[in-house]
N, C-alpha and C positions, 0 to 999 in steps of 0.2 A: 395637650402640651401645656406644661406648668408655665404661666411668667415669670420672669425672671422679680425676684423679693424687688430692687431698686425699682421695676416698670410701676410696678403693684402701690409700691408707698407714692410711685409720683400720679398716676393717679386718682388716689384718696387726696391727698393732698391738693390735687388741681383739678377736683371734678366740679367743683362748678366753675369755673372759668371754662374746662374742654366743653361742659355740655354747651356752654355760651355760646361757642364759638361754633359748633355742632348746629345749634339751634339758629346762630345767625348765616350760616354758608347755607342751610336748607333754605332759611325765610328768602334767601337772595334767589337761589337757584327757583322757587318758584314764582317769586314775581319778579324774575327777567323771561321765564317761560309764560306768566299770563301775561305781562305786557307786549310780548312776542305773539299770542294769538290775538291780540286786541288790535295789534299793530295791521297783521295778516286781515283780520275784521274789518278793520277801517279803512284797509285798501280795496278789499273787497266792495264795500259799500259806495267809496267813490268811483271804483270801476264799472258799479253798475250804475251809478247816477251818469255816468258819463254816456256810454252807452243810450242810456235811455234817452238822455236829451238827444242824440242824434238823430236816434230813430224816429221821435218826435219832430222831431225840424226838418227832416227828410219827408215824411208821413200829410207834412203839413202843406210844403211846399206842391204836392204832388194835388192836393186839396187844393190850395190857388188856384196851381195849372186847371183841375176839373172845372172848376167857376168862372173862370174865363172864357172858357170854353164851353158856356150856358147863358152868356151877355149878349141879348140879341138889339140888332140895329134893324131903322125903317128907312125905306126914304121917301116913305108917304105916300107907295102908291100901293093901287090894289089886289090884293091876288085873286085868283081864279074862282073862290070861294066868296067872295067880296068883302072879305077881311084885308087890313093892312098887312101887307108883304112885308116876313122879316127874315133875319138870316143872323148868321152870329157877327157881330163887329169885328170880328179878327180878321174878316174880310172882304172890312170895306172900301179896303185899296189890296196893292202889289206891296206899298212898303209899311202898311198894317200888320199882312201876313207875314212876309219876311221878319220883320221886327219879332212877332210873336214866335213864330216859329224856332227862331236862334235864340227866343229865352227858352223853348219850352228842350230844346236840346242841351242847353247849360243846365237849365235844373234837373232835367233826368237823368245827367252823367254826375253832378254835386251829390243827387241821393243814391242812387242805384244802390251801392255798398250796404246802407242803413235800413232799405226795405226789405219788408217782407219778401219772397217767393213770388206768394200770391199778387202782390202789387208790382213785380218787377217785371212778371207776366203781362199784368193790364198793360203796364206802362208803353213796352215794348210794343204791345198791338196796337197801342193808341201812333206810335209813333211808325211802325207801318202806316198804318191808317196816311198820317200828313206826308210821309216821303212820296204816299200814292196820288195825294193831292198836288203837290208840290210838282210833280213828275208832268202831272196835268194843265197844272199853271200855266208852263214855261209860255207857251204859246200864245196864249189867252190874257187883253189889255187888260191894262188897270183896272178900265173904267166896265170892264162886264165882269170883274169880279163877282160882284152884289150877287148877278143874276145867279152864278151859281150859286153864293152861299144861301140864297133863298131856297133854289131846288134839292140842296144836304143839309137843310139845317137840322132836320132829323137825325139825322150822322152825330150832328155835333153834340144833341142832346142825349141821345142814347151814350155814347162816348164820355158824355160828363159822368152820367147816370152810375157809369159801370166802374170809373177811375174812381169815383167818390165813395162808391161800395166798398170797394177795395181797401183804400185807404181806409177810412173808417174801421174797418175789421180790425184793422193791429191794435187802435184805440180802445175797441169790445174787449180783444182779447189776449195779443202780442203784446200788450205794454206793460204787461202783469209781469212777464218772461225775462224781460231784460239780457236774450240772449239774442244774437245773430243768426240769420238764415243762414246755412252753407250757401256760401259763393258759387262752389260747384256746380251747384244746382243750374239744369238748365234755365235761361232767363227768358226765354219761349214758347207761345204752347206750339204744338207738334202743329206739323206744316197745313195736315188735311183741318187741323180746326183755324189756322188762321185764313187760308186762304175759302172756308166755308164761308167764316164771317166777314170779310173783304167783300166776297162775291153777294151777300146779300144787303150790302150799302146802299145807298140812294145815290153814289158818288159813283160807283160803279155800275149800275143800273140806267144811269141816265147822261154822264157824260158823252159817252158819244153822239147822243141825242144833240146835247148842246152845246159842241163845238162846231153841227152842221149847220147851225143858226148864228155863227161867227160872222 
């Protein structure tokens, strides 16, 4: 199809101004479309900055909890071995324990969301682990706390051991990812491995022992 002679002469006449115009609607359309993926980029990169520091400060806090829970206390006397009898400090009273206990509940509902899988797993066992001690307490004064936490402080070391494992790992290797565990995910291990490792506690193995000495 011919153009019409008037299209034709305008233009000749006005091609450099159209291609001007030509050249600057393209130059716009594409730097509003690269600063549109730059934009998308940089939200990206804060989203994962952000991300990351939670996981981090979840990760970390769960790290405190373990080291706590590796500070051991004397009260000078001997044990069976003729070394100094020690136990963890967290329960060298009823309102030491308590105290620690309702932090160590605040901070594993603050992280939960930001850990790993694998740590929300520990986490959970660790936290059996105290509702079973806790459960045990009730009955038992202040003042024989000590004793028991000298006969589990094995408990509380290995329980460090395994929470600090844990944690750590995201730091190995989860912090690279900068993504979320599914929530979904069960936050439990399966019943027969919790209640295997319960059962070979020193807290379960020996309390009843040592409520008959009450």
């Amino acid at each position: 199809m011919t153009m019409p002679l008037e299209f034709q002469q305008f233009l000749n006449s006005n091609a450099s101004a159209i291609f001007g115009l030509v050249g600057a609607l393209s130059g716009g359309t594409l730097s509003f479309a690269a600063s549109l993926v730059l934009k998308r980029r940089e939200f990206s990169l804060q989203l994962r900055s952000k991300i990351i520091d939670k996981q981090i400060s979840a990760h970390e806090r769960i790290l405190k909890l373990a080291q706590d829970m590796r500070v051991m206390g004397s009260e000078g006397t001997l044990g069976i071995d003729g070394e100094i009898a020690r136990g963890p400090c967290i329960l060298l009273s009823k309102d030491a324990f308590e105290t620690w206990f309702t932090r160590f509940t605040e901070q594993q509902l603050e992280s939960s969301a930001w850990l790993t899988t694998k740590t929300r797993r520990e986490v959970s066992f660790v936290q059996d682990y105290l509702v079973t001690l806790h459960m045990h307490l009730v009955d038992v004064p202040t003042d024989k706390y000590f004793d028991l936490a000298k006969l589990i402080r094995q408990d509380f070391i290995d329980l460090s051991s395994s929470l600090e494992k844990t944690a750590f790992s995201f730091f190995e290797s989860g912090i690279h990812r900068a993504k979320l565990d599914s929530l979904s995910a069960w936050h439990k291990y399966k019943r027969p491995v919790t209640e295997q490792r319960l059962s070979s506690t020193a807290l379960i193995q020996k309390i009843v022992d040592f409520k008959s000495t009450l």
